[in-house]
C-alpha positions as CSV (number, residue, x, y, z in Angstrom):
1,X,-9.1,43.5,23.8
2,X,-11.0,42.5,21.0
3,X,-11.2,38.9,19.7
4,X,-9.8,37.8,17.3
5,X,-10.8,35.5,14.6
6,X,-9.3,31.8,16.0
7,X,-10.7,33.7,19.3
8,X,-14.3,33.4,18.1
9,X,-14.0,29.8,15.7
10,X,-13.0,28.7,19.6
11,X,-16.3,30.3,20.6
12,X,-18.1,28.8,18.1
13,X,-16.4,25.6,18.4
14,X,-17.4,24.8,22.3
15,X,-21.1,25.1,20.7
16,X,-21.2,21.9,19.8
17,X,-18.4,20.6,22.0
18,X,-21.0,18.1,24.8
19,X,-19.4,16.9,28.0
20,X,-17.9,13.8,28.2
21,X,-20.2,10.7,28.3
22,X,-21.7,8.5,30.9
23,X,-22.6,6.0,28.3
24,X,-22.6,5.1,24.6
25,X,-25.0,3.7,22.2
26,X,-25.5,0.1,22.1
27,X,-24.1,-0.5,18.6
28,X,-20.7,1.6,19.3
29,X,-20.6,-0.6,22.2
30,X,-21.0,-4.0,20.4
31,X,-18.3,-2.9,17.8
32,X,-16.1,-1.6,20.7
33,X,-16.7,-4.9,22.8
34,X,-16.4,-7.4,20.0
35,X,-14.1,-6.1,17.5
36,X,-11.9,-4.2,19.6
37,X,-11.9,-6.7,22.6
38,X,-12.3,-3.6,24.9
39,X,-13.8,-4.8,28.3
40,X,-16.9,-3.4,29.1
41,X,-16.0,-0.9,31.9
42,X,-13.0,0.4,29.9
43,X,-15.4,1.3,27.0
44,X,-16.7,4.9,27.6
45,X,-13.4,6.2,28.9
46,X,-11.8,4.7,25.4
47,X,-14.3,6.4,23.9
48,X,-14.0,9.8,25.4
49,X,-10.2,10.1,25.0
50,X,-10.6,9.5,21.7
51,X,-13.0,12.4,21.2
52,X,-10.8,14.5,22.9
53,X,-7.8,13.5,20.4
54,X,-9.6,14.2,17.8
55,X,-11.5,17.5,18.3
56,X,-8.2,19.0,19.1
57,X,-7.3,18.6,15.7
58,X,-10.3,18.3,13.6
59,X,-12.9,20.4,16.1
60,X,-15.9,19.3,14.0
61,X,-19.6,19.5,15.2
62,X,-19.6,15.6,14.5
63,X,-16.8,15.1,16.5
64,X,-17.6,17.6,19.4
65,X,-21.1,16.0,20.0
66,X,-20.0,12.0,19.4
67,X,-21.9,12.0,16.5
68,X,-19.2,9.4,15.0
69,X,-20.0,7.4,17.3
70,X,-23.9,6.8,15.3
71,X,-22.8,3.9,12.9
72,X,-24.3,5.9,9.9
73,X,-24.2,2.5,7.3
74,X,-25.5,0.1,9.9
75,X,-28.8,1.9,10.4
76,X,-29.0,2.9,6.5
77,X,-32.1,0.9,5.1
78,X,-30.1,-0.6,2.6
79,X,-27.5,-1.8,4.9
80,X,-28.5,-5.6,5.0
81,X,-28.5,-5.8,0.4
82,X,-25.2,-3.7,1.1
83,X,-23.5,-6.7,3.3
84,X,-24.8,-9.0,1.5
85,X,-23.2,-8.0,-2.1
86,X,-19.8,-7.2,-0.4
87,X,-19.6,-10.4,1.1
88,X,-21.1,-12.5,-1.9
89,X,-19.3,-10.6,-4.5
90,X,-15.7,-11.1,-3.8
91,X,-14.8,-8.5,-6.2
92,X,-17.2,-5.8,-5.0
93,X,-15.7,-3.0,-3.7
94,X,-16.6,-0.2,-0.5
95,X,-15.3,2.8,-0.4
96,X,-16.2,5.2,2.6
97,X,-15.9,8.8,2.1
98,X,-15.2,11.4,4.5
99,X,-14.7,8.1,7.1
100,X,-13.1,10.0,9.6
101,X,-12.0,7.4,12.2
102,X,-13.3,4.5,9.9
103,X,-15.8,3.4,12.4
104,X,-18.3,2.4,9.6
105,X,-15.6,0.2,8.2
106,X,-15.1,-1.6,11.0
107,X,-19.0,-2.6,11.1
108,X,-18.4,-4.4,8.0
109,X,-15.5,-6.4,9.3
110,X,-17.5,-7.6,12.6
111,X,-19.8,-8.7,10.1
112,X,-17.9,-10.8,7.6
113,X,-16.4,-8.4,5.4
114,X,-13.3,-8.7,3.9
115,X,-11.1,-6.0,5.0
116,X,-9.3,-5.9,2.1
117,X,-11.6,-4.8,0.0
118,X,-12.6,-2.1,2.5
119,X,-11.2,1.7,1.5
120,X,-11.3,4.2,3.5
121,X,-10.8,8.0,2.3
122,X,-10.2,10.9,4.0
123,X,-8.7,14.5,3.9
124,X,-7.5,14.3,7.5
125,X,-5.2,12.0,7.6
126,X,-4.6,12.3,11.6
127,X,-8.5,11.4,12.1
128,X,-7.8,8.2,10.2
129,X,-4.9,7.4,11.7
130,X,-6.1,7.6,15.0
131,X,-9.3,5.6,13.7
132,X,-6.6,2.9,14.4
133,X,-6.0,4.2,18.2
134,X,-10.2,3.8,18.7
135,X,-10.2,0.5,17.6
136,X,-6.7,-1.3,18.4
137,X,-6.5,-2.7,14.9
138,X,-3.0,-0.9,13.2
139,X,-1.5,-4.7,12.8
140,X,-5.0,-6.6,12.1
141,X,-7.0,-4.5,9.1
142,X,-5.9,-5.2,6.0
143,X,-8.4,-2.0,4.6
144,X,-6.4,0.9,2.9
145,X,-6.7,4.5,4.0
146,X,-5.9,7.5,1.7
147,X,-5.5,10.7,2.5
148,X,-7.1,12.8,-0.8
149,X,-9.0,15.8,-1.3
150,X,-12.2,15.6,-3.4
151,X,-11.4,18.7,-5.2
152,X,-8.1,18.4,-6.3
153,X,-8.9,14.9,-8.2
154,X,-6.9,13.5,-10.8
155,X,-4.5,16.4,-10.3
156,X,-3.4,14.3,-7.0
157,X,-2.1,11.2,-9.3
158,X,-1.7,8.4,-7.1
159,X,-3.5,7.0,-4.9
160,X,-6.6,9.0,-6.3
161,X,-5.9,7.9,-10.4
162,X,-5.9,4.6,-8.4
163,X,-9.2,5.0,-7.1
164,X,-10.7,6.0,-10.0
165,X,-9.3,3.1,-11.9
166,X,-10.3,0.6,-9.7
167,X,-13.5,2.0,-9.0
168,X,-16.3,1.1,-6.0
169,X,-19.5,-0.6,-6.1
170,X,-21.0,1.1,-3.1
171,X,-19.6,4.0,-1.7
172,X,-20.9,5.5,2.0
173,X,-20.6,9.3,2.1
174,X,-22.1,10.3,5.4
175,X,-21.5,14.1,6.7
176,X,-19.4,15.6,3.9
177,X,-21.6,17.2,0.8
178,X,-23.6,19.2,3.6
179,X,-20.1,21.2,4.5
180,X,-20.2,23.2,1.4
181,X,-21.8,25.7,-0.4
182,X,-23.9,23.8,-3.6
183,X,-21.8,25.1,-7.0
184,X,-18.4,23.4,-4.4
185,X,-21.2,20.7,-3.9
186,X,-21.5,20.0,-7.5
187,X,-17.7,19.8,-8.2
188,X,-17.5,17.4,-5.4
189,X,-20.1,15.0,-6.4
190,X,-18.4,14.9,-10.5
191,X,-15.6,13.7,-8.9
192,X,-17.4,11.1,-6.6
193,X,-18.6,9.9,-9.7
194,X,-16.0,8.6,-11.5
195,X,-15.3,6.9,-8.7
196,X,-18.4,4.7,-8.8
197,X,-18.8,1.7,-10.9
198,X,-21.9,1.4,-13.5
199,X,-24.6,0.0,-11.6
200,X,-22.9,1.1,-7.7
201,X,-24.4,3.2,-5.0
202,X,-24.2,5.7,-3.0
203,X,-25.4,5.9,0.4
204,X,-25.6,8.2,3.5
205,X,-27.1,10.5,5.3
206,X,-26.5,14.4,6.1
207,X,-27.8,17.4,7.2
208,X,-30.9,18.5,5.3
209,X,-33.7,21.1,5.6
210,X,-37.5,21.6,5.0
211,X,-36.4,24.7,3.0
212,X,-33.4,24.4,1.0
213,X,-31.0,26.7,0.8
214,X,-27.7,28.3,2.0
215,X,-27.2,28.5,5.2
216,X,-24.1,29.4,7.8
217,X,-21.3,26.8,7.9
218,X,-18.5,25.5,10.0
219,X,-16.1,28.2,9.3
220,X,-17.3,31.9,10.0
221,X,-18.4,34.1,7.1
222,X,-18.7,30.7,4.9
223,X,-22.4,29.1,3.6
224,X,-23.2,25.3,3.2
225,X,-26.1,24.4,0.8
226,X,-28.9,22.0,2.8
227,X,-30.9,19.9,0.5
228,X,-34.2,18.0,0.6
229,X,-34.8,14.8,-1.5
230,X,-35.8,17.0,-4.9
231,X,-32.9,19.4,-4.9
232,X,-30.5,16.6,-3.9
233,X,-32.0,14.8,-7.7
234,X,-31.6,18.1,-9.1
235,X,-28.0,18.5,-8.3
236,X,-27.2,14.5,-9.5
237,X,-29.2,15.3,-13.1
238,X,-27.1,18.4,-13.2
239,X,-23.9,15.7,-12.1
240,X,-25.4,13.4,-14.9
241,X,-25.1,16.0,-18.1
242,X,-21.3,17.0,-17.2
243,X,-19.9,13.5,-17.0
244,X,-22.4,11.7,-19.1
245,X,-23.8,9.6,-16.6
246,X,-27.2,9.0,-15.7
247,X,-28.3,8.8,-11.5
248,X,-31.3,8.1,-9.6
249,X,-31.8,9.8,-6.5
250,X,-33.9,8.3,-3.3
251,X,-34.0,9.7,-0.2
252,X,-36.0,11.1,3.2
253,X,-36.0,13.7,5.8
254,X,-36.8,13.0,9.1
255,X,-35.5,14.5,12.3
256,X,-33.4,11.8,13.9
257,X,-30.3,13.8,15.5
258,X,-32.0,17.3,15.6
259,X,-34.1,16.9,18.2
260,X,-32.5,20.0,19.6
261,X,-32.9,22.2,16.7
262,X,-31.1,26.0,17.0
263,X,-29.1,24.8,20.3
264,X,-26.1,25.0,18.6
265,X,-24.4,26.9,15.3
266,X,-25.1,24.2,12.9
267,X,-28.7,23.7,13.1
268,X,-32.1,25.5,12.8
269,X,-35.8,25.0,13.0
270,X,-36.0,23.5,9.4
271,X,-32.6,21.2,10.0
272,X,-33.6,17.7,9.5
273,X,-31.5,14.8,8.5
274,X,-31.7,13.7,5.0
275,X,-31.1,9.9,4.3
276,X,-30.3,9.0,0.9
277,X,-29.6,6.8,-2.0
278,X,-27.8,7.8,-5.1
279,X,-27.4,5.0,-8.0
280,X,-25.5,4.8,-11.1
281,X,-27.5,3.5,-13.7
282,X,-25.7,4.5,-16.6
């Protein structure tokens, strides 16, 4: 019998579906430990039912290989000026894109963050919701999550008009450009930016490549666009002249993450992870 099309996503799926872990990372654990209050032998068990919740409904590569367990913001270069302007600016305002279980978010808490002024926006709302599961905080955080999809916009109304109103100051987008082909790309990133206030950021890191270009995606029979540093500026000039808005770009490759390049359906010999900055100057 031949297979059919959910019969192959599965296939492709379990590529990037690792076994359950003996250990974690050190700064998952601290978060876990002293945030959470999870005991130390009750960590890594914690951790991999939560995977398991989660790639069930939302089988992602960086779900499937615990890569939401690397606290993305925290070992950003700018973290430290980042943590220090949200917590000396009591009006500044985070807002983490794509958060997925919020793990970032959390970060900033255990380190003197308001929660309050901590937003956290996702399309799957499940993968937020359970963000609370993970870290045993549904009657503590005060941070607001909101289920939106970048594409639709302003055609949402509340709670994205909202957002827009409002407006962040630094903004961590981590894993979510890279999952589309670049003209979706560009319509994404106009509607990041009228989210950001004159003079924010934003930060984070995704997959990049030596040679830019399309290249297979998630989904089977679909391309994502990997960048480097000069057509990641190119596609925030071309962001600048459609909303009248002027951005600098930073950024690096390096190849922290894809050590194992071409083992599974995501990655290649010129995948690389691309770190970046994108400010708002005007």
């Amino acid at each position: 019998m031949a297979a059919t099309n959910d019969d192959r996503n599965t296939e492709r799926h379990q590529k990037w579906y690792e076994p359950d872990l003996d250990e974690v990372n050190p700064q998952i654990r601290h978060l876990l430990e002293n945030y959470s209050k999870i005991s130390q032998p009750h960590v890594v068990n914690h951790v991999n039912e939560i995977r398991t919740k989660g790639f069930a409904s939302n089988p992602y590569p960086c779900i499937g290989s615990y890569r939401f367990l690397n606290l993305t913001l925290l070992t950003h270069p700018l973290y430290q000026s980042i943590l220090e302007t949200l917590k000396s600016n009591s009006s500044a305002i985070y807002l983490d894109l794509g958060c997925c279980f919020g793990q970032d978010l959390r970060q900033l808490v255990l380190d003197g963050v308001p929660s309050s002024r901590l937003i956290g926006l996702d399309i799957e709302g499940p993968l937020m919701d359970l963000g609370y599961d993970m870290f045993l905080d549904k009657d503590t955080l005060e941070s607001k999550f909101v289920v939106a999809d970048i594409f639709k916009g302003e055609l949402q109304g509340e709670p994205w008009t909202g957002l827009v109103e409002r407006g962040a100051d630094v903004i961590h987008c981590s894993a979510f450009f890279h999952l589309f082909p670049l003209e979706e790309q560009f319509e994404a990133a106009k509607s990041v930016a009228k989210l950001v206030n004159k003079g924010g950021i934003i930060v984070g890191r995704q997959s990049g490549s030596v040679k830019p270009a399309e290249v297979p995606a998630i989904k089977a029979g679909t391309t994502s666009f990997r960048h480097d540093v000069n057509t990641l500026s190119g596609l925030w000039d071309k962001v600048g002249t459609a909303t009248g808005t002027k951005w600098k770009v930073e950024g690096s490759l390096d190849e922290v993450g894809v050590q194992n390049k071409g083992k599974n359906a995501v990655e290649d010999e010129n995948s690389r992870r691309l770190l970046f900055t994108i400010k708002r100057e005007d």
